[in-house]
C-alpha positions as CSV (number, residue, x, y, z in Angstrom):
1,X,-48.1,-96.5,-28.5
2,X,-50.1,-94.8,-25.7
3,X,-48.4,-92.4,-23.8
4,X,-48.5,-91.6,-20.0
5,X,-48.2,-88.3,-19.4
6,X,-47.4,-87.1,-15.5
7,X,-47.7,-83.5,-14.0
8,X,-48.4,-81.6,-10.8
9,X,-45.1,-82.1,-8.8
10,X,-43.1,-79.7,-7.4
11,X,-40.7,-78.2,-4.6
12,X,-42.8,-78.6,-0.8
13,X,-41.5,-78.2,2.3
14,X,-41.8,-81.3,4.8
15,X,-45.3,-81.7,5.8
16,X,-46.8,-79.8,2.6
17,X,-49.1,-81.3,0.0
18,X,-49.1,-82.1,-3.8
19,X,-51.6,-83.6,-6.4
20,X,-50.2,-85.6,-8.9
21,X,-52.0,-86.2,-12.5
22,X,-52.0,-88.9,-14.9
23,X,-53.6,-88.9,-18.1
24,X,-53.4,-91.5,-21.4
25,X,-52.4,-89.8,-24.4
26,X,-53.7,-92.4,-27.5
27,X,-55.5,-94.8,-24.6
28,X,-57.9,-94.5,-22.4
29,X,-57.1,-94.8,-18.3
30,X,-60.1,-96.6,-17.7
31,X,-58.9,-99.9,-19.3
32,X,-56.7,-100.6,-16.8
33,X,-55.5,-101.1,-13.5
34,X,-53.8,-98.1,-13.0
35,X,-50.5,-98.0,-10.3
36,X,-47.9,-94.7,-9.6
37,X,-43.9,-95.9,-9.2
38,X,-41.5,-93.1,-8.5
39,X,-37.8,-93.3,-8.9
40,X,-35.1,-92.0,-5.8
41,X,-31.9,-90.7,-7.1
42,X,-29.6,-93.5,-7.1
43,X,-32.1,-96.1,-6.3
44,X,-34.6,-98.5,-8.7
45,X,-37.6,-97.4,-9.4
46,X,-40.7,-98.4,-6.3
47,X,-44.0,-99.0,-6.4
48,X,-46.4,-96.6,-4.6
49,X,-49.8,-97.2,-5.3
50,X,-52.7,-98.7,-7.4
51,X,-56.4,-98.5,-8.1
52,X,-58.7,-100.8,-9.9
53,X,-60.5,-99.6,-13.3
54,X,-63.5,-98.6,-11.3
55,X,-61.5,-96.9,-8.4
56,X,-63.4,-98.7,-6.0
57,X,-60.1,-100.3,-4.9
58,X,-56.6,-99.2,-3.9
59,X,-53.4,-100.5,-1.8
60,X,-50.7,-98.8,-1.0
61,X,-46.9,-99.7,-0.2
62,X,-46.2,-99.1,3.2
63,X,-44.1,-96.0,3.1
64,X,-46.8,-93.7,2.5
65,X,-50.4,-96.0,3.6
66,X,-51.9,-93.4,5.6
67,X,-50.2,-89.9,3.5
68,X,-51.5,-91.2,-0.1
69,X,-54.4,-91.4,-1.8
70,X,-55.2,-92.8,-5.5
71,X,-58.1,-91.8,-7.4
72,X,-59.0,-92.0,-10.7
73,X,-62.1,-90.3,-12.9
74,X,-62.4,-92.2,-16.2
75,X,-64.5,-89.6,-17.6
76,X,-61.5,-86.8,-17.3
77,X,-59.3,-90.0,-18.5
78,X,-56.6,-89.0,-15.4
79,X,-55.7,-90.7,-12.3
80,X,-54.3,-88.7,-9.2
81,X,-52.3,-89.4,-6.4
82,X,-52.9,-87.1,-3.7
83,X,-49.8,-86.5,-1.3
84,X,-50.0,-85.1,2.2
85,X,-47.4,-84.6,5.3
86,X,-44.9,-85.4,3.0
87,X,-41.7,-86.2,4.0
88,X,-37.7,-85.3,2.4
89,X,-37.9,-89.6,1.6
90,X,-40.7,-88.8,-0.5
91,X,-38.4,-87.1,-2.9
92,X,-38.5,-88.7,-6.4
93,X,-39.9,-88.5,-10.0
94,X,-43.0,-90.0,-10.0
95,X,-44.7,-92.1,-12.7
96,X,-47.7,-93.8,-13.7
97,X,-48.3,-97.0,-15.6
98,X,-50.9,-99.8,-15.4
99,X,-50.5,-102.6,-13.1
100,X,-50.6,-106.1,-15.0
101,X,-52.8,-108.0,-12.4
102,X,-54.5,-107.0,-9.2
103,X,-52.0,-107.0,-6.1
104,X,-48.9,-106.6,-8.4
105,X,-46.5,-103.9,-7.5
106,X,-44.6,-103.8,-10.9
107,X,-45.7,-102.0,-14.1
108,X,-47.5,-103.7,-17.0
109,X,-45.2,-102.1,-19.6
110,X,-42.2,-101.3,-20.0
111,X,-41.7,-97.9,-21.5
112,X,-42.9,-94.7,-18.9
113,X,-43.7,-91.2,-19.5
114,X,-41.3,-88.5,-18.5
115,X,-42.7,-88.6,-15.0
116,X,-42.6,-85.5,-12.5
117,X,-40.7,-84.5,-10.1
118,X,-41.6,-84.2,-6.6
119,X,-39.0,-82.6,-4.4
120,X,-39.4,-81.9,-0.5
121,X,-37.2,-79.6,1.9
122,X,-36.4,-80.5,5.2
């Protein structure tokens, strides 16, 4: 069973930056879609971005279009999610896990990695 294995978060204060990394233990990342989800206290777990195989293509949910990016390098197996002006909202473990179809904001499996925690001061 492949394992997703998430690091790079931290404690920021509002407007700071964070890169966020991905990588497959027992698969490799460039089989799939890949998509990041991160998970509020107290709320259900949201979708937050996604990127083809190729990372030639990427959508965001609204919340953070414009502060996010998504890449991916196949070679390094990892994906990243690139965070800037964040915001105390953006407060959450984040995760990653493939996407099951292009445009889908849910995850293709069901079991996640221990994610990382992103915290942000106001």
């Amino acid at each position: 069973q492949v394992q997703w294995v998430e690091s790079g978060g931290g404690l920021v204060q509002a407007g700071g930056s964070l890169r966020l990394s991905c990588a497959a233990s027992g698969r490799t990342v460039s089989w799939y879609a890949m998509g990041w989800f991160r998970q509020a206290p107290g709320k259900e777990r949201e979708f937050v971005a996604a990127i083809n195989w190729s990372g030639g293509s990427t959508y965001y949910a609204d919340s953070v279009k414009g502060r996010f990016t998504i890449s991916r390098d196949n070679a390094k197996n990892t994906v990243y999610l690139q965070m800037i002006s964040l915001k105390p909202e953006d407060t959450a473990v984040y995760y990653c896990n493939p996407i099951p179809n292009w445009g889908a904001t849910t995850s293709l499996y069901d079991y996640w990695g221990q994610g990382t925690q992103v915290t942000v001061s106001s």
